[in-house]
Structure formats: structure tokens, C-alpha cells
N, C-alpha and C positions, 0 to 999 in steps of 0.2 A: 367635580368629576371623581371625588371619592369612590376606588375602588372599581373606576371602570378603566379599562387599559383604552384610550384614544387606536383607531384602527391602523392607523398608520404605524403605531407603535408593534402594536399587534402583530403586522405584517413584514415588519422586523424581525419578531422571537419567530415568525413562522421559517425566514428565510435561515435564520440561526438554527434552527433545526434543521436544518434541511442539510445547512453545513456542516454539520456535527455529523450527519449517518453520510455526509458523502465521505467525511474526512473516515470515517468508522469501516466503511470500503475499502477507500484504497489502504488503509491499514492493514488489511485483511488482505487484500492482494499481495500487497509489500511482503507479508512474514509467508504467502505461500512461493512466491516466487524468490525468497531465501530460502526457504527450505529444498525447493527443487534446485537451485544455485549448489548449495551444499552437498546434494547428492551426486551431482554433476561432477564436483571439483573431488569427490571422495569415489566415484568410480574411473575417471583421468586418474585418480594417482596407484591404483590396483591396476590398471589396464597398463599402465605404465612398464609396472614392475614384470609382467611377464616377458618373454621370450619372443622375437619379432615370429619364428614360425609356428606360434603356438594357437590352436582353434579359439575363434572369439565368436561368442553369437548375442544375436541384440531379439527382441520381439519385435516382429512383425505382424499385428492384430492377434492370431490366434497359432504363429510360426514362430521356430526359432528359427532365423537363416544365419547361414556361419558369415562371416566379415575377417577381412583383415585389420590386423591388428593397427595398421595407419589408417586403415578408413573409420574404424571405432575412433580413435582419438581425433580424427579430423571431424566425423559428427560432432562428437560431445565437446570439443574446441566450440564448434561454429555454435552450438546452442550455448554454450556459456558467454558468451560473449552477446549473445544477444538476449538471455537472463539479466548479464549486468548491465545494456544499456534499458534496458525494463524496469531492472531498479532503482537505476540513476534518475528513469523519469516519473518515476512510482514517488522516487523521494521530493523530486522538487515541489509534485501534486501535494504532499504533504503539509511540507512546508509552507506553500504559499496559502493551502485550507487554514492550518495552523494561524499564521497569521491575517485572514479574514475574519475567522470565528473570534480571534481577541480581540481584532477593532469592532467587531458588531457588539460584543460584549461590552465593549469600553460604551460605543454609543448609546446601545440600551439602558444598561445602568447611567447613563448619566441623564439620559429621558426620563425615564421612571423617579429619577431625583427631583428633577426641575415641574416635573410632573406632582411633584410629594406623596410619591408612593412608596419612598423607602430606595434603598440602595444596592440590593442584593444585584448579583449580577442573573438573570436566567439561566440554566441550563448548565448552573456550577461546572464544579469535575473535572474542570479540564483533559481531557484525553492525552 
């Protein structure tokens, strides 16, 4: 079987694939939904600092409408808060992709060995 990969094998490296661009998503999620976390927690602490009778306005599609300055901080409360349980479950997705793509990695390369195809593991790089 020099140099043909058995199908089953095959459909291994396919499914490793498939783990790598899911893991490559929610990765991608993860650093947008910090980044809007971080905007949140850095207009909470501006909004903070002014004065409780002071005009606050938020967009509304294509409106400014004015807001109080407790109902600004009770929005951007209530979305931070559910930012970080988005992250919280953004990270576990990570995590546990993380540790599927190493054990498929692990199984492959040890297939492709016993196979005597050499040792390399597919899809190197570890993300």
C-alpha cells in the first residue's frame, strides 16, 4: 500500500480538517467578541465618570435618542455580562476543539506509522 493513504485513514485527515477551520471560527468569534467586551467595559467607565444630570445618547439605527445616564449603564451592564458568558462558552468550545484535533493528530500519525508511511503528524501548526 506504498503511498496510498487506506480510506479510513483518509477520512480521519478529512475530519481533522474540518476541526482545525471549526476550531479557526470560533477563534475568530472569541477575539471579536473581546474586542466588543473591551469597548463595552471602556464606554461603562466614561459614562461613569460624568455627571448623573448630564445628556447621554446611544444610536438607534439611523437616531441619536437621549437616555439616562442609569439606563446607559444598566444597557451596557446587561450586554457585558452576557459578552462574558459568550466568552466563557466561546472558550470552553475552544478548548475542548483544541483537545480533539491533538488526539486525532495523535491517532493519525500513529496510523500513518503502523501504516509505514512515516510519522509526520497532518495539518502541522498547531493553532
Amino acid at each position: 500500500m506504498s503511498g496510498q493513504i487506506p480510506p479510513s485513514l483518509q477520512a480521519e485527515i478529512e475530519r481533522l480538517q474540518a476541526l482545525q477551520a471549526q476550531l479557526q471560527n470560533v477563534l475568530v468569534l472569541k477575539q471579536q467578541v473581546e474586542n466588543e467586551l473591551k469597548e463595552i467595559e471602556r464606554t461603562i467607565s466614561e459614562i461613569e465618570k460624568v455627571p448623573p444630570d448630564s445628556k447621554i445618547f446611544k444610536i438607534v439605527g439611523t437616531f441619536l435618542i437621549s437616555v439616562s445616564k442609569e439606563q446607559a449603564l444598566n444597557e451596557l451592564k446587561e450586554r457585558e455580562e452576557l459578552l462574558k458568558l459568550n466568552l466563557t462558552s466561546l472558550s470552553k468550545q475552544e478548548s475542548m476543539l483544541r483537545k480533539q484535533i491533538e488526539e486525532l493528530r495523535l491517532k493519525i500519525s500513529e496510523a500513518l506509522r503502523q501504516a509505514g508511511m512515516g510519522g509526520g503528524a497532518p495539518g502541522g501548526g498547531g493553532g
